[in-house]
C-alpha angles and dihedrals in degrees: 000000000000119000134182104235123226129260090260095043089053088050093044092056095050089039095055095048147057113185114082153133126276121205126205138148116229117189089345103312130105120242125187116191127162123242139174114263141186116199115214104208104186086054108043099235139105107228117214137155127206136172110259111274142104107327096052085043090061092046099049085053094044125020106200112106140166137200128204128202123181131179109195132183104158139350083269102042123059149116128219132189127188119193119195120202159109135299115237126180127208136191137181122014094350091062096046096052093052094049081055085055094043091050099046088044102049086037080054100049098039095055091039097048110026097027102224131128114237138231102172112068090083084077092061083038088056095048090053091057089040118107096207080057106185115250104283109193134168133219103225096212123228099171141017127190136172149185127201113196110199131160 
């Protein structure tokens, strides 16, 4: 059976990933890539970074973004949540300051959820103190749905 989830279970799913699909369109055409994401809860916005390139190029030319997160365990139990929202660049000490949040919320997820220790977030810990900082950016959400699929 296929239910629309609740608001909070909706909420529950993004916040407890960070893994998932965005969403863009670039000269007319849709694009779907998967990036690494923090969800912000208290602020409503899911926090990422990227090169420049093409993705960053669509969404400066068209802010309306999604981003889709799915938990599957079979072909009959899974969890998928879809967030709506704008693109938002940021740069300086704002950036920086997201990237910070984005670091200490994936690091948190990965060892709570997965157990494992990490060795990698001194590379996010590197990009905050950078001064060439990749292009962090944030997805200002106006909507999130979402569907469970259990039998």
């Amino acid at each position: 059976m296929i239910r629309i989830l609740s608001q909070i279970e909706s909420t529950r799913i993004l916040t407890s990933n960070y893994i998932g699909n965005l969403g863009y369109i670039y000269r007319n055409r849709p694009y779907v890539v998967p990036i690494t994401y923090f969800f912000d809860a208290e602020n409503n916005v899911i926090i990422g970074y990227s090169a420049e390139g093409h993705k960053i190029r669509a969404m400066r030319k068209n802010e309306n973004v999604s981003l889709s997160v799915s938990e599957v365990d079979s072909v009959n139990s899974w969890n998928s949540v879809m967030a709506q929202g704008r693109f938002s660049e940021l740069s300086g000490s704002d950036a920086k300051a997201q990237l910070h949040i984005f670091s200490l919320g994936v690091k948190d997820l990965i060892i709570n959820k997965e157990h494992r220790k990490l060795d990698f977030i001194s590379d996010f810990s590197s990009k905050i103190y950078k001064d060439d900082l990749p292009i962090v950016f944030q997805i200002k959400i106006d909507e999130i749905t979402g569907r469970i699929r259990r039998n």
